[in-house]
N, CA, C and O atoms as a Tinker XYZ file with bonds, in Angstrom:
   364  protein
     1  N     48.968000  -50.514000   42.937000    73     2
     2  CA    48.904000  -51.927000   42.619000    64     1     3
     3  C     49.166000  -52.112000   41.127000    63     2     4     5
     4  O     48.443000  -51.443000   40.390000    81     3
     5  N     50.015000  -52.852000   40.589000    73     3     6
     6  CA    50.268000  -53.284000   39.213000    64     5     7
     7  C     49.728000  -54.710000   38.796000    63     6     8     9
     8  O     49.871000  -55.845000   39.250000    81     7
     9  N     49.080000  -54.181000   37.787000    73     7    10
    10  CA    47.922000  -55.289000   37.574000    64     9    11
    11  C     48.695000  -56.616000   36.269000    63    10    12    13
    12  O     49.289000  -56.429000   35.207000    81    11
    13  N     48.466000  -57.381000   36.712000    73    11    14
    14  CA    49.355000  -58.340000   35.623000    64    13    15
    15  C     48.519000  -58.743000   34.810000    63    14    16    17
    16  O     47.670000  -59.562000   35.161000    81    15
    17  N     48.574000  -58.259000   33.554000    73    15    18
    18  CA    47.560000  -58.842000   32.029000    64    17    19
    19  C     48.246000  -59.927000   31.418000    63    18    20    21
    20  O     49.448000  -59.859000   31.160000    81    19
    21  N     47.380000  -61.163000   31.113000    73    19    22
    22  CA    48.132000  -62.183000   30.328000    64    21    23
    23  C     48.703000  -61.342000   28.927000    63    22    24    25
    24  O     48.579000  -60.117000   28.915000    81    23
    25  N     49.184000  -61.880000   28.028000    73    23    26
    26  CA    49.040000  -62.107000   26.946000    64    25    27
    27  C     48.055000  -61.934000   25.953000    63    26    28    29
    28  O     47.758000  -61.080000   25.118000    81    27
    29  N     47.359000  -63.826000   26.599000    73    27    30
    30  CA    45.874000  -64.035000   25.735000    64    29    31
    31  C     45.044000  -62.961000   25.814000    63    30    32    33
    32  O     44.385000  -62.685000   24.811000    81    31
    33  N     44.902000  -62.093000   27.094000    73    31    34
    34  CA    44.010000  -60.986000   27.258000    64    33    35
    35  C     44.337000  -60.106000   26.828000    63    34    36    37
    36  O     43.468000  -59.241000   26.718000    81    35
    37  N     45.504000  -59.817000   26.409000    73    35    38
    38  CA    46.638000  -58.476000   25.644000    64    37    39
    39  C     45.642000  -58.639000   24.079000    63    38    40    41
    40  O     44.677000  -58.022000   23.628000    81    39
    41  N     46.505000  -59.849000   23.580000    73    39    42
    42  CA    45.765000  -60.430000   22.600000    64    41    43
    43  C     44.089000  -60.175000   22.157000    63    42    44    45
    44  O     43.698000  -59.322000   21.361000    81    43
    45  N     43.457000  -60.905000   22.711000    73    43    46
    46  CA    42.386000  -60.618000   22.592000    64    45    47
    47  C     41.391000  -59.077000   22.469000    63    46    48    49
    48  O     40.527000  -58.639000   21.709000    81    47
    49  N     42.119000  -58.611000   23.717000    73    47    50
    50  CA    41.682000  -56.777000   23.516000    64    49    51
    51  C     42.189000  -56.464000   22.238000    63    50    52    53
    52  O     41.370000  -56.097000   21.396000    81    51
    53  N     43.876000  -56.568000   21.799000    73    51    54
    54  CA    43.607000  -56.077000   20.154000    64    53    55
    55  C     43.142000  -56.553000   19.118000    63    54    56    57
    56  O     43.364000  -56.003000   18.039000    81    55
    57  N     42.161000  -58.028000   19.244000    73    55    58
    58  CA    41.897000  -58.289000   18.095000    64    57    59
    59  C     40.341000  -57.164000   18.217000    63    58    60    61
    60  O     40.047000  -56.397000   17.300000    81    59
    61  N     39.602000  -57.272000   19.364000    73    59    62
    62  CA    38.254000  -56.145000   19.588000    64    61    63
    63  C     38.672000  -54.804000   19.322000    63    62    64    65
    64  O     37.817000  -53.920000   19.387000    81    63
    65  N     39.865000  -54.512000   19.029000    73    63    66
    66  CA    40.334000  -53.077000   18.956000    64    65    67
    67  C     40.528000  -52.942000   17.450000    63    66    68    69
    68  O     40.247000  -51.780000   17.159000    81    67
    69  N     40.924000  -53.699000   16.260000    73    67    70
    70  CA    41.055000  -54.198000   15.039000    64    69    71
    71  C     39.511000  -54.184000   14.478000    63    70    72    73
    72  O     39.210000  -53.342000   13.632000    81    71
    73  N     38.456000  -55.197000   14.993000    73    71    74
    74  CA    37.191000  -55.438000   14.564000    64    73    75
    75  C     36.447000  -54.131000   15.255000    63    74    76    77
    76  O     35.765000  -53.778000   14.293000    81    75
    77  N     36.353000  -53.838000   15.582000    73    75    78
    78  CA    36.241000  -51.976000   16.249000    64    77    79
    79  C     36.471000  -51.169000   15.168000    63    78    80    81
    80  O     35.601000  -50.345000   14.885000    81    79
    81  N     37.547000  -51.243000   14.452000    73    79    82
    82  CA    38.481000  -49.983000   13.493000    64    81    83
    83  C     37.977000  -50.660000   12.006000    63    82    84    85
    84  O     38.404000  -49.964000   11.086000    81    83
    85  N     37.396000  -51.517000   11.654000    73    83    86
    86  CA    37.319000  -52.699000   10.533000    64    85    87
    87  C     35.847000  -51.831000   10.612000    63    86    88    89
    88  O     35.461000  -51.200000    9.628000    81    87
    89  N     35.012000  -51.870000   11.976000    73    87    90
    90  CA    33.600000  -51.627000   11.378000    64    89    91
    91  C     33.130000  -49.834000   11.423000    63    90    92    93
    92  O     32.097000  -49.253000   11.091000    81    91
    93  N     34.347000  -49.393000   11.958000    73    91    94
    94  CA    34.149000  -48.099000   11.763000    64    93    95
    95  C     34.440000  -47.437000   10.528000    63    94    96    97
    96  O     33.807000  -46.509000   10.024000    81    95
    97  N     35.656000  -48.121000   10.010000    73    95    98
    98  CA    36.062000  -48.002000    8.405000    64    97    99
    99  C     35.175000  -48.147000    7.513000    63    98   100   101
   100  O     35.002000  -47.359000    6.583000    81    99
   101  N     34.567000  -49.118000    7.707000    73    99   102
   102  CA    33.172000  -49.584000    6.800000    64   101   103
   103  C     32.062000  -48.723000    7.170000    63   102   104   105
   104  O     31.526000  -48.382000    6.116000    81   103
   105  N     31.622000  -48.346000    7.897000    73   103   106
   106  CA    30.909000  -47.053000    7.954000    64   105   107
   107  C     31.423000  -45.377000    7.824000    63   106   108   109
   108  O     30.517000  -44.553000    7.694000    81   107
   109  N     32.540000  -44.984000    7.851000    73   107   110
   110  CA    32.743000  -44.285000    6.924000    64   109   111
   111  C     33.010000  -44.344000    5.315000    63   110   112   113
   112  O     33.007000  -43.353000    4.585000    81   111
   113  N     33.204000  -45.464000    4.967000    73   111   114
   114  CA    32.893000  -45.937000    3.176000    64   113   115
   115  C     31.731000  -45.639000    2.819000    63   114   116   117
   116  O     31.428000  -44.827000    1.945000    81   115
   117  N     30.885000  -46.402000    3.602000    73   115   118
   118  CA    29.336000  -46.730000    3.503000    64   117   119
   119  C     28.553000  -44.918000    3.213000    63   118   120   121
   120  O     28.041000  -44.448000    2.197000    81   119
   121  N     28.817000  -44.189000    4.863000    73   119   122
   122  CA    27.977000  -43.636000    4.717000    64   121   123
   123  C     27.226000  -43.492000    5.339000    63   122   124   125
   124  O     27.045000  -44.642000    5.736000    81   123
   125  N     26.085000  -42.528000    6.128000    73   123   126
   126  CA    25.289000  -42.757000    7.126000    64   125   127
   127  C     23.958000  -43.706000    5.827000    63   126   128   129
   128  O     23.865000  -43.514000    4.615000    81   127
   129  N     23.143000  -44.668000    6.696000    73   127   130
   130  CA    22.515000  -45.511000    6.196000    64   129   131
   131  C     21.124000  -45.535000    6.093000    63   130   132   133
   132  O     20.385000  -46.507000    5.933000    81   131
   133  N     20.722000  -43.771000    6.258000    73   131   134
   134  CA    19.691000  -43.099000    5.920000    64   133   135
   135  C     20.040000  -42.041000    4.802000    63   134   136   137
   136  O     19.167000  -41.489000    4.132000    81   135
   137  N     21.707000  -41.750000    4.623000    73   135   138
   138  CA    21.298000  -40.314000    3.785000    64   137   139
   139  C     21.245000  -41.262000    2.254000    63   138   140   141
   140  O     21.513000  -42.431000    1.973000    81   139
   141  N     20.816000  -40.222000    1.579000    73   139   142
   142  CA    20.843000  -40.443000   -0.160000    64   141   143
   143  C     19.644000  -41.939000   -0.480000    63   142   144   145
   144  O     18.492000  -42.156000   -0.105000    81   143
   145  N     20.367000  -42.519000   -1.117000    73   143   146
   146  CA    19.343000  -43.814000   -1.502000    64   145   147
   147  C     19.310000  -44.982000    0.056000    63   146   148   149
   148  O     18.458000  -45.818000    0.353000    81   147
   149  N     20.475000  -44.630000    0.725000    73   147   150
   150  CA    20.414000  -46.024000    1.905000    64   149   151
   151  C     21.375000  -47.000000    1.815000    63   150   152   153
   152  O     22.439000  -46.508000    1.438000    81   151
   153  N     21.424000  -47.938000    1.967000    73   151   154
   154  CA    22.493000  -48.254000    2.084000    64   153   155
   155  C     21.457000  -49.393000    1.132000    63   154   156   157
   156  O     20.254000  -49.358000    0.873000    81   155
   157  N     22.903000  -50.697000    0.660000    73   155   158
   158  CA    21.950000  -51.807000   -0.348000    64   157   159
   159  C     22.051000  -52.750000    0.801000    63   158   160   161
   160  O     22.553000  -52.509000    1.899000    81   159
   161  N     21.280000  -54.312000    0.227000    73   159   162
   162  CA    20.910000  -54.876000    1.378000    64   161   163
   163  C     22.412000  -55.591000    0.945000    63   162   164   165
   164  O     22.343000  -56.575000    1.681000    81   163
   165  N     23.548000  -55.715000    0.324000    73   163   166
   166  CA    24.561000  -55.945000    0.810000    64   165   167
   167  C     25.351000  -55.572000    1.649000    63   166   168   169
   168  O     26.019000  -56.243000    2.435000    81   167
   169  N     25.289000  -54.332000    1.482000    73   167   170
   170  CA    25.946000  -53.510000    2.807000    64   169   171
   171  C     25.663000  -53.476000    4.165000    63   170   172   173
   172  O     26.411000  -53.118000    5.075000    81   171
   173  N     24.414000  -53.915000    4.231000    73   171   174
   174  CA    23.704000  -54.022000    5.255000    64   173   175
   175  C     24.191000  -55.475000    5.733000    63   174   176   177
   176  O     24.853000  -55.433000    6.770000    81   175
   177  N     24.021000  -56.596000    5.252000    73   175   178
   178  CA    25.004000  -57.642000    5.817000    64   177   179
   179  C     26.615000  -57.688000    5.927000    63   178   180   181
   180  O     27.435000  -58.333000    6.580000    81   179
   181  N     26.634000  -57.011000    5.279000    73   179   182
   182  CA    28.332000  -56.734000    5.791000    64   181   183
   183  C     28.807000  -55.630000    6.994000    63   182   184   185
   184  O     29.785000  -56.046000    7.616000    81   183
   185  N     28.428000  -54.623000    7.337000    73   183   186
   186  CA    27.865000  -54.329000    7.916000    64   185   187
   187  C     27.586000  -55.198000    9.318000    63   186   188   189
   188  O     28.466000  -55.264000   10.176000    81   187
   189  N     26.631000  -55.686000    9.439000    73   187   190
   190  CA    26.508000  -56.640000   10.351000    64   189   191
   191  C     27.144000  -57.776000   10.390000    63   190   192   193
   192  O     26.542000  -58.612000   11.064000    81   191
   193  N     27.977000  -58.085000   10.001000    73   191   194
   194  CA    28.653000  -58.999000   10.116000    64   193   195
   195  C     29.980000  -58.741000   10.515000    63   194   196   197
   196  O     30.692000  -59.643000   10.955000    81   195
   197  N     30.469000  -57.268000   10.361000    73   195   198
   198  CA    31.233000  -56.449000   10.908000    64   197   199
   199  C     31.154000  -56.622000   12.299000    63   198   200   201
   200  O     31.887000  -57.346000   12.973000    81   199
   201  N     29.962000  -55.720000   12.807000    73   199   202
   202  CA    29.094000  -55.364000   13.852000    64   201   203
   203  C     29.447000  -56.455000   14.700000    63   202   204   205
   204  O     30.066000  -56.251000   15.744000    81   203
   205  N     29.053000  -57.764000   14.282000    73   203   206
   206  CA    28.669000  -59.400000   15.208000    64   205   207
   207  C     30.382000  -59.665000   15.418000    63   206   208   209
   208  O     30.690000  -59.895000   16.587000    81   207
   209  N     31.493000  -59.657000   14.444000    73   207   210
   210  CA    32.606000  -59.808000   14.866000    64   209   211
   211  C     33.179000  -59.097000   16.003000    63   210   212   213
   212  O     34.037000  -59.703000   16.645000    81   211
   213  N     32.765000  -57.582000   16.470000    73   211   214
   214  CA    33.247000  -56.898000   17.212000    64   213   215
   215  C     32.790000  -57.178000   18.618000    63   214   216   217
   216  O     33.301000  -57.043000   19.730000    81   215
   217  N     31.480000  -57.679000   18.098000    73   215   218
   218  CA    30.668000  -57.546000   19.567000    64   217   219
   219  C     31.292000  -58.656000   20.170000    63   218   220   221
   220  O     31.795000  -58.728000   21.291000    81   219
   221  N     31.157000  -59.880000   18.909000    73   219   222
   222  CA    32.278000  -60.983000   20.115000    64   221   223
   223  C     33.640000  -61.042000   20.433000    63   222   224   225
   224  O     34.245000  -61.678000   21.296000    81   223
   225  N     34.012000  -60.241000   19.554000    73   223   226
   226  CA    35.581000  -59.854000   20.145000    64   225   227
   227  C     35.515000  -59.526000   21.637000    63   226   228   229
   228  O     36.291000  -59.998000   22.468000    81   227
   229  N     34.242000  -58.439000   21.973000    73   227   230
   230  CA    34.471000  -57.243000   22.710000    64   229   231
   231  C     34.103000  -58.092000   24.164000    63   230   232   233
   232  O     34.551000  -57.877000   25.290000    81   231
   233  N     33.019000  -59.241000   23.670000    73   231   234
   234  CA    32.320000  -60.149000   24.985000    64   233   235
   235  C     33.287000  -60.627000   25.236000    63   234   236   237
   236  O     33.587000  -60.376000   26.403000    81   235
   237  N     34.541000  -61.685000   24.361000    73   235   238
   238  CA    35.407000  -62.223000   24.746000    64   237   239
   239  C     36.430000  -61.659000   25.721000    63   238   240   241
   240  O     36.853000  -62.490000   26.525000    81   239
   241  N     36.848000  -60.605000   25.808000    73   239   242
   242  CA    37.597000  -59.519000   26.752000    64   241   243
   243  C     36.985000  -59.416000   27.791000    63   242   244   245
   244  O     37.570000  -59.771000   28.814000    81   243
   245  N     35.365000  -58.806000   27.903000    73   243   246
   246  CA    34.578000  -58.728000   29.247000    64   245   247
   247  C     34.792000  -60.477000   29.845000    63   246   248   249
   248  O     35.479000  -60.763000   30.826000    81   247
   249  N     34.298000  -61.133000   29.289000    73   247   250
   250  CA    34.360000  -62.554000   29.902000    64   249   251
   251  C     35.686000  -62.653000   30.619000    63   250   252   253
   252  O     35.417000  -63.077000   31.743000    81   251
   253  N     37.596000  -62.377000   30.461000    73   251   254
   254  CA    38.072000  -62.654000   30.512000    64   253   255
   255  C     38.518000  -62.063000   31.934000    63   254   256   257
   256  O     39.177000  -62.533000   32.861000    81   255
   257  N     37.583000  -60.256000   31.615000    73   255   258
   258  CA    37.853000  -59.347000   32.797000    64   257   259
   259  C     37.434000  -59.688000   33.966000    63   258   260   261
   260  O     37.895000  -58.986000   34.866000    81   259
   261  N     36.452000  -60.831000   34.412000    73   259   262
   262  CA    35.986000  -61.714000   35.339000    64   261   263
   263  C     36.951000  -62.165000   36.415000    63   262   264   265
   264  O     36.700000  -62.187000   37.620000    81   263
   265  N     38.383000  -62.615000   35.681000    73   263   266
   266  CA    39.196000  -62.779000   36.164000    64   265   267
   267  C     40.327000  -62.201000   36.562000    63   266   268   269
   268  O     40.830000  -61.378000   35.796000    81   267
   269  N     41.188000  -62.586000   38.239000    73   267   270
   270  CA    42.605000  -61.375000   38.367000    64   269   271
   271  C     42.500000  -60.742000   39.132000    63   270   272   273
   272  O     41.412000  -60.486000   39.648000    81   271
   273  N     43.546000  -60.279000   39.469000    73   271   274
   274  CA    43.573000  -59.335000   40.845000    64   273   275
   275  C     42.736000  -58.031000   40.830000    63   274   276   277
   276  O     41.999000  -57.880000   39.855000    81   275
   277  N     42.750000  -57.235000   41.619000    73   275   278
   278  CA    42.599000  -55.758000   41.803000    64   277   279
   279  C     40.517000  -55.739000   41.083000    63   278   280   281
   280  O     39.737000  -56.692000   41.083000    81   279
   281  N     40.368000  -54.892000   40.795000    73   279   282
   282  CA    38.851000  -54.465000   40.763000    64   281   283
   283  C     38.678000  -54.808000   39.313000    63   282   284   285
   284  O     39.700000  -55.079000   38.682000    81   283
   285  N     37.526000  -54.832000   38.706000    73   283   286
   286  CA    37.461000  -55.444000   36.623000    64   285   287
   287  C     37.577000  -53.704000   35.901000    63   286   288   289
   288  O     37.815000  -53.308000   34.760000    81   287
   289  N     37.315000  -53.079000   37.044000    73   287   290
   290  CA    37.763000  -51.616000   36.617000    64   289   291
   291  C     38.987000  -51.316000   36.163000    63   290   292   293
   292  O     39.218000  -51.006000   34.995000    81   291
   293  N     40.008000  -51.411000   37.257000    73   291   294
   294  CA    40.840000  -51.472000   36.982000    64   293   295
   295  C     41.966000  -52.419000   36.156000    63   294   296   297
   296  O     43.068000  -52.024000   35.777000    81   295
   297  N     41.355000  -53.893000   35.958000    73   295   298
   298  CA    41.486000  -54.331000   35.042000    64   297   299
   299  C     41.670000  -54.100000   33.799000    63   298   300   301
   300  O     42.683000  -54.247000   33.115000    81   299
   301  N     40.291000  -53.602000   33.442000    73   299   302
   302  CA    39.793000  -53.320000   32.508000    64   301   303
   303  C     40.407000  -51.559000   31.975000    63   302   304   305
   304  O     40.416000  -51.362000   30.760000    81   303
   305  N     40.737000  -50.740000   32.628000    73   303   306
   306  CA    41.775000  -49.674000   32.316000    64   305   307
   307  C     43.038000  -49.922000   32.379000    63   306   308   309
   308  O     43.792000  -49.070000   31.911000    81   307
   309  N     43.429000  -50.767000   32.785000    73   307   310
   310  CA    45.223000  -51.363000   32.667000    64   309   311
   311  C     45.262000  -52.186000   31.011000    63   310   312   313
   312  O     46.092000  -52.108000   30.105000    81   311
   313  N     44.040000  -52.927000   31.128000    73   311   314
   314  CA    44.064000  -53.264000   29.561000    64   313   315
   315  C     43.826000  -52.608000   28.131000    63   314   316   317
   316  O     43.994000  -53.060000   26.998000    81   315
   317  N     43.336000  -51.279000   28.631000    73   315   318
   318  CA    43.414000  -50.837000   27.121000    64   317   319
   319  C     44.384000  -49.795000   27.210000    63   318   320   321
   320  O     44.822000  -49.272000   26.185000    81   319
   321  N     44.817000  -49.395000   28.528000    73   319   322
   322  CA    46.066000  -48.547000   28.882000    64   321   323
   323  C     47.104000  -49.408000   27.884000    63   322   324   325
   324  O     47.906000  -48.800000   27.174000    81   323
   325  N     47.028000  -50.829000   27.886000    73   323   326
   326  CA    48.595000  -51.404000   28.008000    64   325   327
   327  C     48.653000  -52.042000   26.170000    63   326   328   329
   328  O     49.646000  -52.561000   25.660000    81   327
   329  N     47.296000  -51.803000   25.465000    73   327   330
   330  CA    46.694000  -52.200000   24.018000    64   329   331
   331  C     47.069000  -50.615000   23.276000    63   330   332   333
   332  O     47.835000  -50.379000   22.342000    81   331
   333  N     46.308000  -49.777000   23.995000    73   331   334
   334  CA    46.525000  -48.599000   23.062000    64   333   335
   335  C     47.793000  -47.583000   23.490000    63   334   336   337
   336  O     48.133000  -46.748000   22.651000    81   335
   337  N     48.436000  -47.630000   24.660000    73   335   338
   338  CA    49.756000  -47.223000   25.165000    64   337   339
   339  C     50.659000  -47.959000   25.156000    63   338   340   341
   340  O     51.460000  -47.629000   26.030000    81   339
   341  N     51.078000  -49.113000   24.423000    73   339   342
   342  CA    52.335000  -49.772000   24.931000    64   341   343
   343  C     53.492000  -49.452000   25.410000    63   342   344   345
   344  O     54.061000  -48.536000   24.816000    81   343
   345  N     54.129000  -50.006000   26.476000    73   343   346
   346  CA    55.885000  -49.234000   26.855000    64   345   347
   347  C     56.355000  -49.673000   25.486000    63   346   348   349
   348  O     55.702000  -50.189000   24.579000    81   347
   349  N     57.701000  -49.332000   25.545000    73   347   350
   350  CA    58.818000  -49.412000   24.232000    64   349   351
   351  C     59.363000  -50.691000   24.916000    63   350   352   353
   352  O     59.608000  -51.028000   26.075000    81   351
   353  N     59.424000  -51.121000   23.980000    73   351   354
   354  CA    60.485000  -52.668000   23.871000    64   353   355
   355  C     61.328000  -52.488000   25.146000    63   354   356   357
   356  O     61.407000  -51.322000   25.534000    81   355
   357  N     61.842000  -53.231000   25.726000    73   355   358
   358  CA    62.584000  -53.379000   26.547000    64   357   359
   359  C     62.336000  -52.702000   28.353000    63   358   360   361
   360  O     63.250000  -52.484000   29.149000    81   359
   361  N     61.395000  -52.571000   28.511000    73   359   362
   362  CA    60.685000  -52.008000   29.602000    64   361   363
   363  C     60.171000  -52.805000   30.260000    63   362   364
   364  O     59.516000  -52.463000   31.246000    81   363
């Protein structure tokens, strides 16, 4: 069965895939947030504010996986199959 992904849902998975890579970046800058002195309480809101962007990126995608043919499983593996594998242009 070939599962048909909008766009908006194309879309949307890479912006959670971006805010994903944004807050992992920032925690390797950072640092684990127990070693040495800790982290400051700026970092710590940025940081979370990282964190809160991803998570709603990430709800926005589940919400979307609600919808569409075939199982949210398979949905949901056709969509990051088709985010982090793209075919080549013209396919």
């Amino acid at each position: 069965m070939v599962i048909e992904l909008s766009n908006e849902l194309i879309k949307l998975e890479q912006d959670a895939v971006r805010a994903h890579e944004k807050l992992r970046a920032y925690q390797a800058e950072c640092g684990r947030p127990s070693a040495g002195d800790g982290w400051t309480d700026e970092q710590h809101a940025t940081w979370q504010g990282l964190w809160n962007a991803w998570r709603e990126a990430a709800e926005a995608v589940q919400a979307q996986l609600e919808f569409g043919e075939g199982s949210r499983f398979e949905r949901e593996r056709a969509l990051k199959a088709a985010v982090r594998h793209p075919a080549p242009e013209g396919e």
